[in-house]
C-alpha positions as CSV (number, residue, x, y, z in Angstrom):
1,X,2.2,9.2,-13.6
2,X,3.0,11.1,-10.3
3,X,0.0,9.5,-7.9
4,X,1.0,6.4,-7.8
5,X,3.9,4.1,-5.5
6,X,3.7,1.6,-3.1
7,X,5.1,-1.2,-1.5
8,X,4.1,-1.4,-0.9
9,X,2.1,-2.9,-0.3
10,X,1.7,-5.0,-0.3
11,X,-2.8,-4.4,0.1
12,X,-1.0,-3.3,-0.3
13,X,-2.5,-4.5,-0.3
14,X,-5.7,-6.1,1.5
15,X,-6.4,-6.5,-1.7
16,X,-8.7,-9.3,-1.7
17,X,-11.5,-8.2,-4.0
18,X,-15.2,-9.4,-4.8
19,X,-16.5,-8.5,-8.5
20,X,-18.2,-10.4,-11.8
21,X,-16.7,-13.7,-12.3
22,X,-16.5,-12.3,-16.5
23,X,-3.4,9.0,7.8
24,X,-1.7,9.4,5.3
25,X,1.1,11.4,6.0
26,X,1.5,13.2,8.9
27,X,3.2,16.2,8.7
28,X,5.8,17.3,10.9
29,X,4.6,19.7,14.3
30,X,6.3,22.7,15.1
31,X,6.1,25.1,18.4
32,X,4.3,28.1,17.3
33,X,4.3,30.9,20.0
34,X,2.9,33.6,17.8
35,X,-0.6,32.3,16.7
36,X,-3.8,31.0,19.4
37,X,-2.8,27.4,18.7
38,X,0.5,25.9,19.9
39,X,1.2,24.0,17.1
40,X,1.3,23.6,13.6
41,X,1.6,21.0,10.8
42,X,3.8,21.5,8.2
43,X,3.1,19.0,5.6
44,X,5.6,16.3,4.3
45,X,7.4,17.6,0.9
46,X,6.1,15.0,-1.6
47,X,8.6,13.5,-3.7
48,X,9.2,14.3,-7.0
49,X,9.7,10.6,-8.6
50,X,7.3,9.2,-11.0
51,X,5.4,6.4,-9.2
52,X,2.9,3.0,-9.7
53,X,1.7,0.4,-7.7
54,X,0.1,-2.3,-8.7
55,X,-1.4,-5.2,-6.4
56,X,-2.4,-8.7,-7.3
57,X,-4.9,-10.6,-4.8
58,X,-7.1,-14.1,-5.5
59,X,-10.2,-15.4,-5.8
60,X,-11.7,-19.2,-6.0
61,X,-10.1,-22.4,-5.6
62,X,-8.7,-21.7,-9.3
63,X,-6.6,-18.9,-7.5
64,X,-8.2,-16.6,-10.5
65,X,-6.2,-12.7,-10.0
66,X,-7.8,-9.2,-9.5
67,X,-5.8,-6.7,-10.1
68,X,-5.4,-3.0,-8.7
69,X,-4.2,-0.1,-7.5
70,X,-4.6,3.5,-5.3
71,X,-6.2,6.3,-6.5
72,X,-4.1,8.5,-3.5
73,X,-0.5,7.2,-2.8
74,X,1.9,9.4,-1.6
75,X,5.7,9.1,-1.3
76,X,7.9,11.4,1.0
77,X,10.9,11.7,2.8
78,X,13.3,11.2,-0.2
79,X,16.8,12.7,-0.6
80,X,16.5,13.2,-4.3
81,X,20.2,14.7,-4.3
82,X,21.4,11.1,-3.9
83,X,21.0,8.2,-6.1
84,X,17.9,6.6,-6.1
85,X,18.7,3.8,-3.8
86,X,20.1,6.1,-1.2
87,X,17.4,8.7,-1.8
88,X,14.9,6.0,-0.7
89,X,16.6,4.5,2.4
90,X,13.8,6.0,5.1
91,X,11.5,7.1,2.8
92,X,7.7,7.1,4.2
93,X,4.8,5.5,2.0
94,X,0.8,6.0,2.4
95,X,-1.8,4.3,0.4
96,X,-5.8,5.6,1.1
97,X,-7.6,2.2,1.3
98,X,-10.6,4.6,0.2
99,X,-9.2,5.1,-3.3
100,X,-9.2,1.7,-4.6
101,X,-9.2,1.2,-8.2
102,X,-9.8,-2.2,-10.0
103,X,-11.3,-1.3,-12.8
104,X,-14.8,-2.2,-11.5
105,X,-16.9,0.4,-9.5
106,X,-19.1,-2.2,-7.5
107,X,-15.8,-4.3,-6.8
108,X,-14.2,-1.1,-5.2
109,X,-17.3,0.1,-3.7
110,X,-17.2,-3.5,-1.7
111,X,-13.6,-3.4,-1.0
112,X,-13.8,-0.4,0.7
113,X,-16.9,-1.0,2.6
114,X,-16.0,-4.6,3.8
115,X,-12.4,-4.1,3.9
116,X,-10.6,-1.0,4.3
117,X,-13.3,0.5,6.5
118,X,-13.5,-2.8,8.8
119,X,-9.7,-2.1,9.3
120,X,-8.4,0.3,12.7
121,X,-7.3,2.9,10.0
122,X,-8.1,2.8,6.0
123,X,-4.7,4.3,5.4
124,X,-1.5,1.3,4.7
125,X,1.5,3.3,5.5
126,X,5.2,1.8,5.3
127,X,8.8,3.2,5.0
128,X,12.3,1.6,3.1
129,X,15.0,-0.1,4.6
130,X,18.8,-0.1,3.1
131,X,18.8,-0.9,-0.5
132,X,21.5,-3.7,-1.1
133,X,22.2,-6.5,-2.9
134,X,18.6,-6.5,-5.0
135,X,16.5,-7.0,-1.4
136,X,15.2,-4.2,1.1
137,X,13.2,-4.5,4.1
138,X,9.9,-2.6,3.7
139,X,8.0,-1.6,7.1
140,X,4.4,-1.6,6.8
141,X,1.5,-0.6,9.1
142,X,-1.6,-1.7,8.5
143,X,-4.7,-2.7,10.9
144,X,-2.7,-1.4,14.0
145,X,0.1,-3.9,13.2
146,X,3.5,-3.1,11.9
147,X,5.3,-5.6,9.9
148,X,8.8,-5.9,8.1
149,X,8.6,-8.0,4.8
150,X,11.9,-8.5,2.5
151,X,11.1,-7.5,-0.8
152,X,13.1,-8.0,-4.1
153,X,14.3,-5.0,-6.5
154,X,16.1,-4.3,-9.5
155,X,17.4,-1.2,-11.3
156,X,17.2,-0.6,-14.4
157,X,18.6,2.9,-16.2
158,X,16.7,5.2,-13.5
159,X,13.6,2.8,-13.4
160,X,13.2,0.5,-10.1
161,X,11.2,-2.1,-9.6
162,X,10.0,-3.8,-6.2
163,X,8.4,-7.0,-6.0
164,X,6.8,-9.0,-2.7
165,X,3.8,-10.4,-1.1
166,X,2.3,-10.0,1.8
167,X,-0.5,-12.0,4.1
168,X,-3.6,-10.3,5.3
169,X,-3.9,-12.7,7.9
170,X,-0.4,-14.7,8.5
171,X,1.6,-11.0,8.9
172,X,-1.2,-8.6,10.0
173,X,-3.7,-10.6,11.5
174,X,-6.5,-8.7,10.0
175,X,-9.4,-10.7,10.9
176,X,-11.9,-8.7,11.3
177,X,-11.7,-7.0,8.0
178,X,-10.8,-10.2,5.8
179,X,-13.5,-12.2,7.6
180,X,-16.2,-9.4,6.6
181,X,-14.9,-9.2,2.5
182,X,-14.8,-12.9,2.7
183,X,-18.6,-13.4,4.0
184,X,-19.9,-10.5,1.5
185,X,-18.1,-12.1,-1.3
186,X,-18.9,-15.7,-0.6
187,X,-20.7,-16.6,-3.6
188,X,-19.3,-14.4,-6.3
189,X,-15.5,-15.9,-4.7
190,X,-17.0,-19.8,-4.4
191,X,-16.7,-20.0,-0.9
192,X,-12.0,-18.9,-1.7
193,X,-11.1,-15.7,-0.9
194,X,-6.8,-15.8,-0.9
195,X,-5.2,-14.0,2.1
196,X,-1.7,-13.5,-0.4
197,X,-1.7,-10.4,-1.7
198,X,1.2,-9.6,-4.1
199,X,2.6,-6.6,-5.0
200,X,4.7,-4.3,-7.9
201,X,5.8,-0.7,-7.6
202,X,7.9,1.1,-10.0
203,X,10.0,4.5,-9.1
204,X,11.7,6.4,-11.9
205,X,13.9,9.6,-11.1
């Protein structure tokens, strides 16, 4: 599936999610001295590789999981004439807070209105680091704050896998945002609402 990725994140990630206890990318401007406006946005190239994400945050003392995804993740400034690890050295990653997917319509419809829309910007967007010896550093922006998290990887035939957690409030001090989810899942969550978010994205040539 090609509209899915990432780390990535982690929330990512701000994942933390209520529910029955049962800018993206930005283009690249160029001078345009032919046309009224001055510039012009020339949209990222989207990469080719098949993509998932999948994010794990926590609920209740018993640290019980909800799991999810994005709906809109993009992946883009790959060099897909290079191996895969190369290829993805400086890659850019977007995840649209707006699309969140748990399987559950009211959990998502509270994630986004307590969480993702309490943030600065509803878009999590990151970029790779140097692939080596199964770690990479992955950058992420989120809530105005931009944060570097090691995360492990392995390679398999054509298939990698990424694996890490981040901290809603430890690494982004998202307050606002987890304070607001927290409050309107109080109950449901009995009075726990974990700030770990963990996270697992697979790229396949």
């Amino acid at each position: 599936m090609k509209n899915l990725i990432g780390g990535l994140l982690l929330y990512s990630f701000a994942l933390i999610s209520c529910g029955d206890n049962s800018g993206g990318n930005k283009g690249v401007v160029v001078e345009n001295n032919n046309s009224e406006s001055s510039n012009t946005v020339i949209p990222a190239k989207e990469s080719s590789y098949t993509k998932t994400l999948q994010w794990t945050a926590y609920k209740m003392k018993e640290k019980v999981p909800v799991i999810g995804t994005f709906n809109s993740i993009s992946l883009t400034n790959t060099q897909e004439e290079k191996p895969i690890l190369e290829s993805l050295q400086g890659a850019k990653f977007s995840c649209d807070g707006t699309t969140v997917s748990t399987g559950d319509t009211a959990r998502d419809g509270t994630l986004t209105a307590f969480f993702f829309k309490r943030l600065q910007d509803t878009t999590i967007q990151g970029n790779f680091g140097k692939f080596e010896n199964n770690k990479v550093p992955i950058t992420f922006i989120l809530d105005g704050k931009t944060v570097t998290k090691v995360f492990d990887y392995t390679l398999k035939g054509k298939e990698l896998t990424i694996k890490g957690s981040i901290d809603i409030l430890k690494d982004f001090g998202a307050e606002k945002a987890f304070t607001s989810l927290h409050r309107a899942c109080y109950d449901l969550h009995e009075g726990k609402t974990w700030t770990e978010v963990d996270i697992i994205a697979k790229i396949s040539e």
